[in-house]
C-alpha positions in Angstrom: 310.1 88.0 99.9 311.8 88.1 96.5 311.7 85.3 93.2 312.9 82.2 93.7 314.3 80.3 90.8 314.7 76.7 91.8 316.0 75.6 88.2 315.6 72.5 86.2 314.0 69.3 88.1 316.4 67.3 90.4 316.9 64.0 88.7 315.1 61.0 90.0 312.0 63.2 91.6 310.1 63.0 88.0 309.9 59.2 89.2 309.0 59.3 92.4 306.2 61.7 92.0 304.8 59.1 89.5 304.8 56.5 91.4 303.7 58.3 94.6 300.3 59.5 93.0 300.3 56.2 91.8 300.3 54.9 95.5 298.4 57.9 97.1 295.7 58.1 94.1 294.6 54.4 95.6 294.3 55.7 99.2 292.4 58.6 98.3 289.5 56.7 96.0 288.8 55.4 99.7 289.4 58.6 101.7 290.6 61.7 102.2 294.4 61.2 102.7 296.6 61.9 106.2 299.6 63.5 106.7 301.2 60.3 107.1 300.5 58.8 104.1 302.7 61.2 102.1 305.8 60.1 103.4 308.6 61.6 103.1 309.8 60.9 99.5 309.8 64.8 98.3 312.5 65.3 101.3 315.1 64.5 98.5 315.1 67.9 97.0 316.0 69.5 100.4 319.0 70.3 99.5 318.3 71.3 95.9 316.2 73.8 97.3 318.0 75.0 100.0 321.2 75.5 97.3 318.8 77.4 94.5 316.8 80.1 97.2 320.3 80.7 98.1 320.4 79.2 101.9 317.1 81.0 103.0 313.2 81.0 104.1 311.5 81.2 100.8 309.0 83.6 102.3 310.9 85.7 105.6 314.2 85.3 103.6 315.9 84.6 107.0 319.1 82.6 106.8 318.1 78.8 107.3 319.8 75.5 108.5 319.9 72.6 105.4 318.7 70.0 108.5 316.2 71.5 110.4 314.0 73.2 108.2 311.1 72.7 106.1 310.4 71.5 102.4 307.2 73.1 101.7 304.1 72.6 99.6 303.5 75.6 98.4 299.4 74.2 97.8 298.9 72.7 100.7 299.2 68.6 100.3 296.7 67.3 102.9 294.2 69.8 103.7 293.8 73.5 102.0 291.7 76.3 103.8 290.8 78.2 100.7 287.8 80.4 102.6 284.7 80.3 104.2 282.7 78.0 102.3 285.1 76.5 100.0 286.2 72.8 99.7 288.9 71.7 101.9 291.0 69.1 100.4 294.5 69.5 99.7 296.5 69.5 96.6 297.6 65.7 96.9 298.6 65.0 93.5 301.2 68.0 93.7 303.0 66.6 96.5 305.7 65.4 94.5 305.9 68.1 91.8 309.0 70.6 91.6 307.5 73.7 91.4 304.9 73.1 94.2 308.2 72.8 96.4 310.0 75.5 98.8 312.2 75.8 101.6 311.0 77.7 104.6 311.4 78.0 108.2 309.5 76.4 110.7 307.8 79.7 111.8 306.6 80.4 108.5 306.1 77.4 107.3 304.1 75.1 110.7 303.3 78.4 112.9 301.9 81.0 110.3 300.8 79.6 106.6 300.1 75.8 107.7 297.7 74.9 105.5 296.3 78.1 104.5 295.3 78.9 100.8 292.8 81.8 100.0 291.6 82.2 97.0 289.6 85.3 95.4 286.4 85.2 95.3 285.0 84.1 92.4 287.7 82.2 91.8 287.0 78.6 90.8 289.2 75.7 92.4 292.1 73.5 90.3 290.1 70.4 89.4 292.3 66.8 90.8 295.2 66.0 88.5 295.4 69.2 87.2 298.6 71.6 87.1 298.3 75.3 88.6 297.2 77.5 88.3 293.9 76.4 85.5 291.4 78.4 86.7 292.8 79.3 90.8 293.3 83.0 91.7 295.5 82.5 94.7 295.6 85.4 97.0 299.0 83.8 98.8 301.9 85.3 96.3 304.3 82.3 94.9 307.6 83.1 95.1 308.9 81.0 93.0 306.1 82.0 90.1 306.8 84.7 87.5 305.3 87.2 88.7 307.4 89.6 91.1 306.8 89.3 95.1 308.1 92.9 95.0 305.4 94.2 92.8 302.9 93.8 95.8 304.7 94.1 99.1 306.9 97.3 99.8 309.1 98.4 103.2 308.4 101.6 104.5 310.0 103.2 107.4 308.1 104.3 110.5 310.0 106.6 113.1 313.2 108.7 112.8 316.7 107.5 114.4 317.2 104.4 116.5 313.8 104.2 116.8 313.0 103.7 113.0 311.5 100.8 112.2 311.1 99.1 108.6 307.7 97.4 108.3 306.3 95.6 105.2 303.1 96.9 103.5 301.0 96.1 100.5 302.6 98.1 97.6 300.0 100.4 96.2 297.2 98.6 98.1 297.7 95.5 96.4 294.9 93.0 98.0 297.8 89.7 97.5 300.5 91.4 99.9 298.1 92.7 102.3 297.0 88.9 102.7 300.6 87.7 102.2 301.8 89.6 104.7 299.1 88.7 107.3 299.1 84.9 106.6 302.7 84.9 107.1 303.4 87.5 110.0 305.8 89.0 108.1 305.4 91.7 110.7 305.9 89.9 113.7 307.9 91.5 116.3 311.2 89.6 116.0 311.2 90.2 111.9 311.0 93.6 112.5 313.9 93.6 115.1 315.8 91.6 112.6 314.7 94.3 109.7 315.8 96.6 111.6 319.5 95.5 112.5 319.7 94.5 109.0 319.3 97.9 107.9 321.5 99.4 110.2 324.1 97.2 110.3 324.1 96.0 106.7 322.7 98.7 104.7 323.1 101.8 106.2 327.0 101.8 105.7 326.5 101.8 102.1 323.8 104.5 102.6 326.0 106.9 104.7 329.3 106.2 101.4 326.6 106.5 98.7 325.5 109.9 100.6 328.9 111.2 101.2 330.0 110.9 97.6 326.9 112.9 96.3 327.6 115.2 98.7 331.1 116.0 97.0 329.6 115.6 94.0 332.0 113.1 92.8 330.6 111.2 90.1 332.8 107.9 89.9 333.0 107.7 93.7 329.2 107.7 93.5 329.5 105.2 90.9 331.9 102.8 93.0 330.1 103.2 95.9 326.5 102.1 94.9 328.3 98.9 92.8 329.5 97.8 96.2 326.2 98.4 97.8 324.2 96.1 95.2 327.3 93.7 95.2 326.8 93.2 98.9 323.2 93.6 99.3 322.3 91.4 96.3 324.7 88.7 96.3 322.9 85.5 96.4 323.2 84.8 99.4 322.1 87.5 101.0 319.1 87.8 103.5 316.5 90.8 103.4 316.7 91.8 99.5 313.9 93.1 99.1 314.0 95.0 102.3 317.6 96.1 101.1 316.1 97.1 97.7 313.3 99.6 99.1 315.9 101.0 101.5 318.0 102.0 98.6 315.1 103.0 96.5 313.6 105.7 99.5 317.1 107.2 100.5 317.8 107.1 96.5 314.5 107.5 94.5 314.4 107.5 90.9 315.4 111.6 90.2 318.5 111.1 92.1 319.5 107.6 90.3 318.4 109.2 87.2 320.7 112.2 88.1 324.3 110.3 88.8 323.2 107.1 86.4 322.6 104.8 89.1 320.7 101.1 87.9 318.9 99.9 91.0 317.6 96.2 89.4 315.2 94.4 91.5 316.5 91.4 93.2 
């Protein structure tokens, strides 16, 4: 998972999300509201979305189809299960609002998060009407949010060979990517086979130059070769950045950039 920066709102949603709490604000002074009475108005930032996370799953960052994928509320619309004990309605007023929207697979999206929403806790819950976060601590990290998804989940390998296997962890024990990562299955089996091919295939070419060019202890080779690693493993379209950038950062850790003047950005 890595930032997501949808950009400025579409035109035209600003009125439809008026209008739609306008609508759905009637139905709910009668009762709590049903999935069908959101309708499907937010469906015309699909593509907006799908163009700004550059063509991927906001949280798996697996390459995704415009058509058949999901726009997703990133606080649940209908229901929200924030904990044992907690209220359980959703977040209907933001089911319009642009930075409550994602794009994200089905898998991620229907199969793993549904309508999950932990909270910490003592935290208190964002009163009706009101924008996030007010006085929320969600344990489920935002991508699209300031802070950095990278700052709390990290890949570390686990075997040696064609048996290595890159699995995601909370960095430094961090409590919001151990839940993160559990809520979504980023783990699940097929993520890790695709983790894994992504590293071999994909990054371990640049790996192998990066290495040979230390090895002769050429320093503009060196330099050329990690500016075509970051080029390809960064380019916005790109799936498994932030698996790329902790691949790079354990082969290459800091005393070694440091050493041949190598900038390894996050994504």
């Amino acid at each position: 998972m890595i930032r997501v920066d949808r950009g400025p709102t579409p035109l035209g949603l600003e009125a439809i999300r008026k209008a739609e709490v306008k609508r759905l604000a009637a139905i709910v002074r009668r009762a709590p509201p049903k999935a069908k009475d959101f309708g499907h108005e937010y469906n015309v930032v699909r593509g907006a979305l799908w163009k700004a996370q550059g063509r991927k799953c906001c949280y798996c960052e697996r390459r995704v189809d415009r058509l058949y994928n999901d726009v997703e509320h990133f606080r649940p619309k209908t229901r929200a299960y924030r904990g044992p004990g907690r209220p359980t309605h959703g977040y209907w007023w933001l089911a319009w609002t642009w930075e409550n929207l994602l794009f994200a697979c089905p898998r991620c999206n229907r199969r793993h998060k549904k309508n999950r929403f932990p909270l910490a806790r003592k935290s208190l819950v964002l009163p009706a009407r009101q924008n996030p976060p007010g006085p929320e601590r969600a344990l489920l990290i935002d991508p699209s949010s300031k802070e950095d998804p990278i700052c709390h989940i990290q890949f570390v390998p686990l075997g040696a060979g064609k048996r290595r296997k890159w699995l995601p962890v909370a960095r430094r024990g961090s409590r919001r990517g151990k839940r993160t990562i559990k809520i979504l299955k980023l783990a699940r089996p097929e993520l890790v086979d695709d983790y894994r091919d992504h590293v071999s295939d994909v990054v371990g070419p640049h790996v192998e130059k990066i290495r040979k060019a230390i090895g002769a202890g050429d320093g503009r080779t060196v330099a050329k070769a990690w500016r075509s690693a970051l080029k390809t493993l960064f380019r916005p379209r790109q799936v498994f950045q932030a698996l790329s950038y902790d691949v790079l950062d354990h082969h290459f850790p800091p005393a070694i950039r440091q050493r041949w003047g190598l900038d390894l950005a996050r994504p």
